[in-house]
BAFI-3210 file (N, C-alpha, C; in Angstrom, 3 decimals, decimal comma, padded with zeros to 6 digits):
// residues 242
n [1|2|3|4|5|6|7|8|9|10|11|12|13|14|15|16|17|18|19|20|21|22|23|24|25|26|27|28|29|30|31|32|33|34|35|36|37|38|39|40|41|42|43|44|45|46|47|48|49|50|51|52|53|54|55|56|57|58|59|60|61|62|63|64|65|66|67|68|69|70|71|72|73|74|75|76|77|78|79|80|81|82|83|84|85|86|87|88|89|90|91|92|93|94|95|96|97|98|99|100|101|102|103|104|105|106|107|108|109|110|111|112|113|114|115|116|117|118|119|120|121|122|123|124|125|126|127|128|129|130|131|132|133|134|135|136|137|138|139|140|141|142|143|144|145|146|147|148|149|150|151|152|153|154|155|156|157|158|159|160|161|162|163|164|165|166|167|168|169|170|171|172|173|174|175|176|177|178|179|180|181|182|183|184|185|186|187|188|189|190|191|192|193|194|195|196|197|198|199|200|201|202|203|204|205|206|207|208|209|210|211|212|213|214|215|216|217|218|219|220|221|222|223|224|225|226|227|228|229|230|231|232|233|234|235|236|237|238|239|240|241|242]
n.u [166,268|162,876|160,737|157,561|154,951|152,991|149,807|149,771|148,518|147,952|147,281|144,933|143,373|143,171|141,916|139,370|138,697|138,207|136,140|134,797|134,122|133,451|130,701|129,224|129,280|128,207|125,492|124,553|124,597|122,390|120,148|119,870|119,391|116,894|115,195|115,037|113,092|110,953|109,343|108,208|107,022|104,882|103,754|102,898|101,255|098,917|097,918|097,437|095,417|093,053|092,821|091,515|089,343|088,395|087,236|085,389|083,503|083,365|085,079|086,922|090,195|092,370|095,573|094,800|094,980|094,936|094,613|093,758|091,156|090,141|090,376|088,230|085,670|085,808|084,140|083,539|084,663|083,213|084,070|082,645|080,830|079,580|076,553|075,644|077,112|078,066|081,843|083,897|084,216|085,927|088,385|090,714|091,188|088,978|090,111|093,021|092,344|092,873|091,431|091,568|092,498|090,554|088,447|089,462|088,884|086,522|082,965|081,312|083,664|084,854|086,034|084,701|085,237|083,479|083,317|082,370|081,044|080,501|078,710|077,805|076,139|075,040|074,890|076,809|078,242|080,637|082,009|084,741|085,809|086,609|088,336|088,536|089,619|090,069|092,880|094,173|093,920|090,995|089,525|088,019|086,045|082,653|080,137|077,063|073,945|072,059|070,052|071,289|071,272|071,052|073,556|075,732|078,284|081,592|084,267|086,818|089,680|092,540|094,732|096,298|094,986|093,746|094,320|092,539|090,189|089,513|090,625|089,289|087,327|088,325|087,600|085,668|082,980|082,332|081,719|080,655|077,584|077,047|076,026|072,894|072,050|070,251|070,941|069,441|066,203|062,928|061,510|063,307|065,072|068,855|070,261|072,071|073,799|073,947|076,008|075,649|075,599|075,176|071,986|071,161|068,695|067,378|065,417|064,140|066,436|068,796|070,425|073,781|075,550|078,018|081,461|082,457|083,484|085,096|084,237|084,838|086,256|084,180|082,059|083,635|083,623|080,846|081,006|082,640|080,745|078,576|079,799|081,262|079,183|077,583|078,150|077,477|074,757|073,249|074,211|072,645|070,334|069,791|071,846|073,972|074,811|074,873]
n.v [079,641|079,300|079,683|081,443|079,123|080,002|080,339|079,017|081,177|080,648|078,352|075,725|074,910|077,251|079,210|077,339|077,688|080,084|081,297|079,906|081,158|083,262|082,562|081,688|083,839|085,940|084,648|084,682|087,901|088,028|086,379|087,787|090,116|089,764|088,917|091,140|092,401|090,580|091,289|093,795|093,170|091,803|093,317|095,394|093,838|092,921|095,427|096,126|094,317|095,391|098,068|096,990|095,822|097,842|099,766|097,990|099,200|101,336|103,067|106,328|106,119|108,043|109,762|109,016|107,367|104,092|101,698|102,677|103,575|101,212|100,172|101,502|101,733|098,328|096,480|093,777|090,737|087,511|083,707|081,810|078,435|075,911|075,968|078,363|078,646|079,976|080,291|081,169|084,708|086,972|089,629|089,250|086,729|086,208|087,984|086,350|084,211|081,760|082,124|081,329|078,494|077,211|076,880|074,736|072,630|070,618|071,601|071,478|071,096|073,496|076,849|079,961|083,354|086,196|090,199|092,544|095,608|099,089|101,718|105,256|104,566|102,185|098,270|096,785|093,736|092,023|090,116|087,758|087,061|085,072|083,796|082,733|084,295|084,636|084,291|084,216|084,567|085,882|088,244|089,470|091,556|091,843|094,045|093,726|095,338|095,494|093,751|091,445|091,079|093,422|094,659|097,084|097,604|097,061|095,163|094,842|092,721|091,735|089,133|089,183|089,718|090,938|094,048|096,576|095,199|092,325|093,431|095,280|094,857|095,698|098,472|101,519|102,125|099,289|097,974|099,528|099,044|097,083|098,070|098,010|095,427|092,700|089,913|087,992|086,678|087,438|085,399|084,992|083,524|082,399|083,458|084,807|086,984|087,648|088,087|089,243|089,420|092,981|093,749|091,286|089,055|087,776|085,646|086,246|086,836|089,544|091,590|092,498|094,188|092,336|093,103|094,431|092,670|091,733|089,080|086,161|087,178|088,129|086,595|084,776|086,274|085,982|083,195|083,326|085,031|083,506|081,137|081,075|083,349|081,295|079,633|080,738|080,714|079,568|081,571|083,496|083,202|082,538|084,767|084,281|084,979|083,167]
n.w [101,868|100,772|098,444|097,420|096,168|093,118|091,795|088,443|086,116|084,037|083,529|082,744|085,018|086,522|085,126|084,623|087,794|088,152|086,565|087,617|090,272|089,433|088,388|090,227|091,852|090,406|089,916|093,014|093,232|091,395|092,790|094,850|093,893|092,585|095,037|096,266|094,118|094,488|096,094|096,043|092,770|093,371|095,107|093,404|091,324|093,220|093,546|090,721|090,451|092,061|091,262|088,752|089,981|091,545|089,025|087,807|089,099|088,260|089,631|089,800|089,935|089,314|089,920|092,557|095,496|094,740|096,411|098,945|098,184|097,369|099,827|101,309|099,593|099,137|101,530|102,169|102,180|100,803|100,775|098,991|098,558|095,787|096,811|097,394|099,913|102,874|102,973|104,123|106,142|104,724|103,761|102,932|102,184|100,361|098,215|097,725|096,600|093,498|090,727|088,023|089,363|090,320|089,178|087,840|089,122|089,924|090,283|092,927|094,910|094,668|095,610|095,779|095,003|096,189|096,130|098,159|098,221|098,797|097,396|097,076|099,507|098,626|098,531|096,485|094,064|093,567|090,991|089,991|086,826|084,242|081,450|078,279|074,919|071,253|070,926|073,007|076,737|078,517|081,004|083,500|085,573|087,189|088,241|090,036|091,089|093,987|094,015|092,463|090,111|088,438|086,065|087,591|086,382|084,473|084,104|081,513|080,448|078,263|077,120|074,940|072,231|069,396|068,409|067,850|067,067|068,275|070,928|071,795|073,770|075,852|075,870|076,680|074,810|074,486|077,171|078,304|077,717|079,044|081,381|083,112|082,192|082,555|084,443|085,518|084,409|084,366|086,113|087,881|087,239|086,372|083,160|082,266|079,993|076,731|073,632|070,666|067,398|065,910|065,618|065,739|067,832|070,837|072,820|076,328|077,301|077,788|075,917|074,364|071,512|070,352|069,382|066,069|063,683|065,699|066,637|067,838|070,290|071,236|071,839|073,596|075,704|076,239|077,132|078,915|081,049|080,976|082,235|084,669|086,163|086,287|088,590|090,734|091,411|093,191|095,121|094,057|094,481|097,473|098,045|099,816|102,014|104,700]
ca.u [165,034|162,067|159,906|156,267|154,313|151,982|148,852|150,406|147,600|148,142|146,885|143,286|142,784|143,029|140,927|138,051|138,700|138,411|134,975|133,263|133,720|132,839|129,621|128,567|129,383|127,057|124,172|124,339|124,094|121,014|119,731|119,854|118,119|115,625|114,686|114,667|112,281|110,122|108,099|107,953|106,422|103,901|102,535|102,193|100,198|097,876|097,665|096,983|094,014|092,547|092,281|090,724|087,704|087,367|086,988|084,340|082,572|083,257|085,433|087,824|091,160|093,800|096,211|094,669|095,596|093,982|094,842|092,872|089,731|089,885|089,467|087,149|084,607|085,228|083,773|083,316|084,465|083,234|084,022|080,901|080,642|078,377|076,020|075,838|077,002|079,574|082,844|083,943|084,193|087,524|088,592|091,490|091,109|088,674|091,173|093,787|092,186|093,185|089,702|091,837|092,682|089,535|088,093|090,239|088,169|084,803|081,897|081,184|084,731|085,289|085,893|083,933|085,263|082,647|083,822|081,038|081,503|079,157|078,864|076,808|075,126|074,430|075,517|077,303|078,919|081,673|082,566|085,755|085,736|087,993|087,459|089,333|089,499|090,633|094,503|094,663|092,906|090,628|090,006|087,614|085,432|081,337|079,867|075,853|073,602|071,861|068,889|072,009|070,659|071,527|074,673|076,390|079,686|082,092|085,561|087,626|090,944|092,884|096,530|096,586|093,562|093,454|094,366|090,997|088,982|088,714|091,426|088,356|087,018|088,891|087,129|084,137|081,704|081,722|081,886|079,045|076,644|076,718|075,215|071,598|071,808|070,057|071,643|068,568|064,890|061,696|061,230|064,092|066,222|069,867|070,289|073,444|074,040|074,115|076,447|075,337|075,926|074,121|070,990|070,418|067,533|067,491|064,279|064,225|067,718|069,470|071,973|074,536|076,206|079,353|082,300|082,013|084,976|085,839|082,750|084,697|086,346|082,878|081,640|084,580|083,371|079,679|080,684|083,106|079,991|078,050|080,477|081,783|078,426|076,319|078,674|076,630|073,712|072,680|073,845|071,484|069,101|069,708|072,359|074,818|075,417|074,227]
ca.v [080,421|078,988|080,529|080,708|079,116|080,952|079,468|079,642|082,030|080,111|076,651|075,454|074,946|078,539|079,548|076,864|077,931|081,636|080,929|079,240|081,604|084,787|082,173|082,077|085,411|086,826|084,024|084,894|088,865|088,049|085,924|088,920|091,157|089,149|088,902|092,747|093,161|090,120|091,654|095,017|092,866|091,248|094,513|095,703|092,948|093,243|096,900|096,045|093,767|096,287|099,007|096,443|096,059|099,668|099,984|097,427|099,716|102,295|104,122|106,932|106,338|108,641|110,217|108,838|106,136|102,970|100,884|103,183|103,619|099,808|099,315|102,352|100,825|097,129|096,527|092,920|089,550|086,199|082,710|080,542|077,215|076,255|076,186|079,411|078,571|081,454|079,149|082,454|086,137|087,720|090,378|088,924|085,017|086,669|088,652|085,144|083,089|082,167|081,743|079,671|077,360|076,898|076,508|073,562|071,731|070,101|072,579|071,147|071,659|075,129|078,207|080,826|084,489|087,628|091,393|093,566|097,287|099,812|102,811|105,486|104,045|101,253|097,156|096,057|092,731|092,444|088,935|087,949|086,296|084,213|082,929|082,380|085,012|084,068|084,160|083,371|084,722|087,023|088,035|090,869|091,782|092,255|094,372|093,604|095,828|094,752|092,822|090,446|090,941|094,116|095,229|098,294|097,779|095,557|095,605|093,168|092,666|090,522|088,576|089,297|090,102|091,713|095,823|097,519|093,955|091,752|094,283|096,709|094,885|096,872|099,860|101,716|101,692|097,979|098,109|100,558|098,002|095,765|098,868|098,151|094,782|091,796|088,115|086,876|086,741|087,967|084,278|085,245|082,004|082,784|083,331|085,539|088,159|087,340|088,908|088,940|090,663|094,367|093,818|090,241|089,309|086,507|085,844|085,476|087,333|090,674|091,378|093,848|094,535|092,311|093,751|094,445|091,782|090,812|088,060|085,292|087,389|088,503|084,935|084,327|086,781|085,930|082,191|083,870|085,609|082,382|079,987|082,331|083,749|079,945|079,103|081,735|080,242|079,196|082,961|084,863|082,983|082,742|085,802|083,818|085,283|082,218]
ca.w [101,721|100,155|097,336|097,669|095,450|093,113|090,924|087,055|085,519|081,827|083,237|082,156|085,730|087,108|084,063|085,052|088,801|088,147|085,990|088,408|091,250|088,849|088,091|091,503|092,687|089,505|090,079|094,196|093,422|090,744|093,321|095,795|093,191|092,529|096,090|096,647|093,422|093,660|097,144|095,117|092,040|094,230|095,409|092,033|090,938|093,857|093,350|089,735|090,445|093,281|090,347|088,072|090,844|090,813|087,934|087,343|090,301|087,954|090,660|089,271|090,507|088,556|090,257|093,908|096,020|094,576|097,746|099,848|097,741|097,579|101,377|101,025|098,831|098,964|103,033|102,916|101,062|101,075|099,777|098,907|097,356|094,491|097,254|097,860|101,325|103,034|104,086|105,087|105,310|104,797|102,615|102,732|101,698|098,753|097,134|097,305|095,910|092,472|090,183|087,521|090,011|091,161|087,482|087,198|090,187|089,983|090,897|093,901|095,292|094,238|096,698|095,083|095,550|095,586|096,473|098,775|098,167|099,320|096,599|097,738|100,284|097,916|098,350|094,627|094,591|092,364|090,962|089,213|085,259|083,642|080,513|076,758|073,655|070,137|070,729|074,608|078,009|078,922|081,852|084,180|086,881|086,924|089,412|090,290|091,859|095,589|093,487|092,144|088,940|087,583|086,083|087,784|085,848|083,880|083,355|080,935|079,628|077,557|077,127|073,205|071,545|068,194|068,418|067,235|067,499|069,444|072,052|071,956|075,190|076,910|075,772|077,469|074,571|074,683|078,102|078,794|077,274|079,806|082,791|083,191|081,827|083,962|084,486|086,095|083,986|084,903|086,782|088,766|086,761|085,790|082,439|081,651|079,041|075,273|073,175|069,555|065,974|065,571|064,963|066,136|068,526|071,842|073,438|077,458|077,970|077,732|074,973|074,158|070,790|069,682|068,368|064,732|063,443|066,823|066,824|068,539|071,511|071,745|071,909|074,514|076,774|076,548|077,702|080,218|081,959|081,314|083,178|085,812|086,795|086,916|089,138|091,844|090,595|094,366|095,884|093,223|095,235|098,265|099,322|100,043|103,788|106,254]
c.u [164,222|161,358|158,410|156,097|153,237|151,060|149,450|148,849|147,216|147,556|145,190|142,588|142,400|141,786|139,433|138,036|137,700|136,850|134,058|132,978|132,753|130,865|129,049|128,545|127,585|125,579|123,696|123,827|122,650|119,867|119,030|118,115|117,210|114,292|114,344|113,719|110,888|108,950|107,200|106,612|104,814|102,822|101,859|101,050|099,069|097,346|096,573|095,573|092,841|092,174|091,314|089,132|087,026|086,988|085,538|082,696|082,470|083,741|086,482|089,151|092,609|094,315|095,416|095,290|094,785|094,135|093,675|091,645|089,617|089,302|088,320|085,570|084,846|085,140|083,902|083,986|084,206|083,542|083,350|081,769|079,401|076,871|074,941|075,832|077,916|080,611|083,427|084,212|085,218|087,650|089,746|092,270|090,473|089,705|092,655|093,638|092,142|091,571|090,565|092,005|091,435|088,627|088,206|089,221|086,610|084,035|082,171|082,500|085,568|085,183|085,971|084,310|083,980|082,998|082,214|081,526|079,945|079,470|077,604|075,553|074,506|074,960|075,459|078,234|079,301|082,189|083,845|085,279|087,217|087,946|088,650|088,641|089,431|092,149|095,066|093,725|092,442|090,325|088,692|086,693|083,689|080,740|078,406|075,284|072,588|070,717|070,205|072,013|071,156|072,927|074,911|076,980|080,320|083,799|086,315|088,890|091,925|094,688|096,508|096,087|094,353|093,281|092,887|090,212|089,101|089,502|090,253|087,432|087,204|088,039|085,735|083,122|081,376|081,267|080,510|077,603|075,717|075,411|073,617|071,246|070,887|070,472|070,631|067,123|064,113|061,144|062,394|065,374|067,646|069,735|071,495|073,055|074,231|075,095|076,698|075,510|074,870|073,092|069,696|069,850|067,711|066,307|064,638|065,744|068,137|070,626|072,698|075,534|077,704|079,958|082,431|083,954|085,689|084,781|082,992|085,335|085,268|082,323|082,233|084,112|081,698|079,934|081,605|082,233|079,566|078,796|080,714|080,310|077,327|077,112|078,097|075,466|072,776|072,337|073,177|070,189|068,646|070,627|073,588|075,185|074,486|075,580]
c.v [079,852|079,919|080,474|080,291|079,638|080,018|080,124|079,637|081,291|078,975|076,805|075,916|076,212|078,903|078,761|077,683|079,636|081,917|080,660|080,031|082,978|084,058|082,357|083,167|086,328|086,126|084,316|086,547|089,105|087,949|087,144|089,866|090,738|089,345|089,791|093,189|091,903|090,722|093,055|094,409|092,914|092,195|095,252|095,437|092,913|094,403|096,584|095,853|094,741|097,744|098,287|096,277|097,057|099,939|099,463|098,153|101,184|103,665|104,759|106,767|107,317|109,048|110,300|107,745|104,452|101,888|100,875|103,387|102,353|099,515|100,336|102,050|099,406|096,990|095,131|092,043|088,184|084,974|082,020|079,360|076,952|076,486|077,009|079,474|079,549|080,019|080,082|083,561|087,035|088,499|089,941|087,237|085,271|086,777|087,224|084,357|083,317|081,216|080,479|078,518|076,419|076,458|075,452|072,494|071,399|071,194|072,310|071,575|072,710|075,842|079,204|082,440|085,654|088,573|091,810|095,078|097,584|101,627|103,690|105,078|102,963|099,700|096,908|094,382|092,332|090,615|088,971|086,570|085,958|083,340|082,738|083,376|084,078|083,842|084,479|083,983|085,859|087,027|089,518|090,879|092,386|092,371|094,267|094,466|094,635|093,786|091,435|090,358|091,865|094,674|096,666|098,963|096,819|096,575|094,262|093,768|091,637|090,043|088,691|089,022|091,110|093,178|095,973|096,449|093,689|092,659|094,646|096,015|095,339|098,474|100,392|101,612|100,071|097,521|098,555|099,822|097,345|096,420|098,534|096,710|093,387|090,658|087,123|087,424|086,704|086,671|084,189|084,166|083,640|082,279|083,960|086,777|087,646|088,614|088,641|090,211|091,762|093,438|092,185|090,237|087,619|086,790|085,390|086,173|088,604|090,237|092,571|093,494|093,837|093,307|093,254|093,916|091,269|089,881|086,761|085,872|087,732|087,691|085,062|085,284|086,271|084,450|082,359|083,987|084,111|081,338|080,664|082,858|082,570|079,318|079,679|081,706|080,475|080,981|083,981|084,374|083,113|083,993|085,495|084,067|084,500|081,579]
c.w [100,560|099,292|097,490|096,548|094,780|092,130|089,690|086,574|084,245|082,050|082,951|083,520|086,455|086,486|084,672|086,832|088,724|087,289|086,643|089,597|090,842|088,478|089,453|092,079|091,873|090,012|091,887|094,229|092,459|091,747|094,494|094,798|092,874|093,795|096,427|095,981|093,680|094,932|096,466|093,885|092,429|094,683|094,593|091,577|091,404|093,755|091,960|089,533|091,166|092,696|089,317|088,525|090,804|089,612|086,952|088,430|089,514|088,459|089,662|090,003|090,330|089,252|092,218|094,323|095,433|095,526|098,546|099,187|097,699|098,823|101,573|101,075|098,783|101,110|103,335|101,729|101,623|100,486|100,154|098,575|096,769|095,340|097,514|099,559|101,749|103,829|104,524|105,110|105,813|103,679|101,809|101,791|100,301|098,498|097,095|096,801|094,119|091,403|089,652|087,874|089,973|090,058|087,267|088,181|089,819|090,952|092,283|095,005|095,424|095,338|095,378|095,887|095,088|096,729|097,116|098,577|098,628|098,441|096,938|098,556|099,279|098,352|096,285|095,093|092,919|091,946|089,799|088,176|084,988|082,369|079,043|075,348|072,436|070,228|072,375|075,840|078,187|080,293|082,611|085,317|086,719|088,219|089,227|092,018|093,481|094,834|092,864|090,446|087,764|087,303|086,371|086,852|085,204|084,323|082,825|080,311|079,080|077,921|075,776|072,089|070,314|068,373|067,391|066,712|068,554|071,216|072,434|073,079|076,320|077,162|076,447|076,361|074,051|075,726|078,585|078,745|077,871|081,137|082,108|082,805|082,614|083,713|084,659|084,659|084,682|086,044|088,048|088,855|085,884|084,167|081,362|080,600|077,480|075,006|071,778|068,875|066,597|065,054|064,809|067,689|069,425|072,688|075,168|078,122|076,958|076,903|075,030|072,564|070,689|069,273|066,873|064,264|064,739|067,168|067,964|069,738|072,059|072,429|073,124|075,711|077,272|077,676|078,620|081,354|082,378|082,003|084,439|086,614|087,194|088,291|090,962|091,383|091,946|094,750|095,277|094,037|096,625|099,039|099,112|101,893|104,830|106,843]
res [x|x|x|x|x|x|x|x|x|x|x|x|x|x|x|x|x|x|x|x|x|x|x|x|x|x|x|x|x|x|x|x|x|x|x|x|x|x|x|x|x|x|x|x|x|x|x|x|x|x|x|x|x|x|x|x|x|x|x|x|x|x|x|x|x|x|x|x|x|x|x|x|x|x|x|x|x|x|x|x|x|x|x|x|x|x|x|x|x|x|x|x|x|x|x|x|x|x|x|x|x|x|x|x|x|x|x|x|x|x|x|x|x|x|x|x|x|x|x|x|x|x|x|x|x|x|x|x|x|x|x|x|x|x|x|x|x|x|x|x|x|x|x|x|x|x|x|x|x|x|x|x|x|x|x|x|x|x|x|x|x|x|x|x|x|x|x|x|x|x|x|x|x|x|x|x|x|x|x|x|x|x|x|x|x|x|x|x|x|x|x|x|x|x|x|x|x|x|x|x|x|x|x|x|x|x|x|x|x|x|x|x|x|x|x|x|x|x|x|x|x|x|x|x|x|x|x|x|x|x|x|x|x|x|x|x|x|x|x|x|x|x]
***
């Protein structure tokens, strides 16, 4: 009668053996959880952005569905190029496309997203910003009434701005500023938004009030609008919908 053989527990090799399966077992059930949270993430994120629009529409969302007031109020989206030509109109291709990407590309080559909402019986058209603070990205959404011209709404927010400076973009009375403001001049030329000290003066364009010690996220947003909004230089002129 034979004996079985058993693996001696004390050798190195069991030890490495017994290591590497507990390594794979743990990195296969991460792997798992990962997979179960990252579709979850994903919807978040979109959620996230889809309150940020409202918001620049000035919509209240608290304790509603912000999904459903999204398809609500946004009715249409298109992507231009610098053109202002439509390459085409999806709600769906808007909202994917990633601006920074598209930043990174020569004008000419760019797919240009803009949001259509319809707020009381009104057309707004909501464009997305992307731009650089003092201590890394900012970031928001500017809604224009049916003339192209006037501001509805804003909304901005940062990656790690200065608490009670340059943060305070976040806030509505910096925010508020922007309603009524116009992009275009009396000649019907783009010209953007200034955003200068109290009490200083710009001939030919609309200003609004810096933050008092936040001067260069201020800055950072003004040349936010200004890059981000020349880039629809064409569709302030022509529409954009041919």
């Amino acid at each position: 009668m034979t004996k079985e053989k058993t693996m001696d527990t004390n050798k190195n090799g069991y030890t490495i053996v017994y290591a590497t399966i507990m390594v794979v077992i743990v990195a296969l059930m991460l792997s798992l959880v990962s997979g179960a949270l990252k579709e979850t993430q994903n919807l978040n994120v979109k959620l996230d952005k889809k309150k940020q629009i409202l918001s620049s529409l000035q919509v209240n969302f608290e304790g509603k569905d912000a999904a459903v007031l999204y398809d609500e109020y946004i009715t249409e989206g298109l992507v231009l190029n610098s053109k202002g030509e439509t390459l085409e109109k999806s709600k769906d291709k808007t909202f994917e496309i990633d601006v920074l990407k598209e930043l990174a590309k020569k004008l000419d080559q760019r797919k240009l997203p803009i949001y259509i909402a319809q707020v009381d019986g009104n057309t707004k058209y909501i464009i997305t910003l992307r731009g650089t603070g003092l201590w890394g990205p900012i970031w928001g959404y500017i809604a224009l009434n049916d003339d192209k011209s006037t501001v509805f709404g804003t909304y901005f927010s940062h990656a790690s701005e200065t608490p009670g400076l340059g943060a305070n973009i976040t806030e509505a009375p910096f925010q508020q500023q922007f309603v009524g403001k116009h992009i275009l001049n009396t000649k019907n030329e783009f010209v953007s938004i200034a955003v200068l000290k109290a009490g200083q003066t710009t001939e030919g364009q609309d200003k609004i009030d810096a933050i008092s010690g936040g001067t260069i996220t201020s800055k950072g947003v003004e040349k936010m609008l200004l890059d981000c909004l020349s880039q629809y230089d064409e569709f302030f002129k022509t529409g954009g919908i041919n």
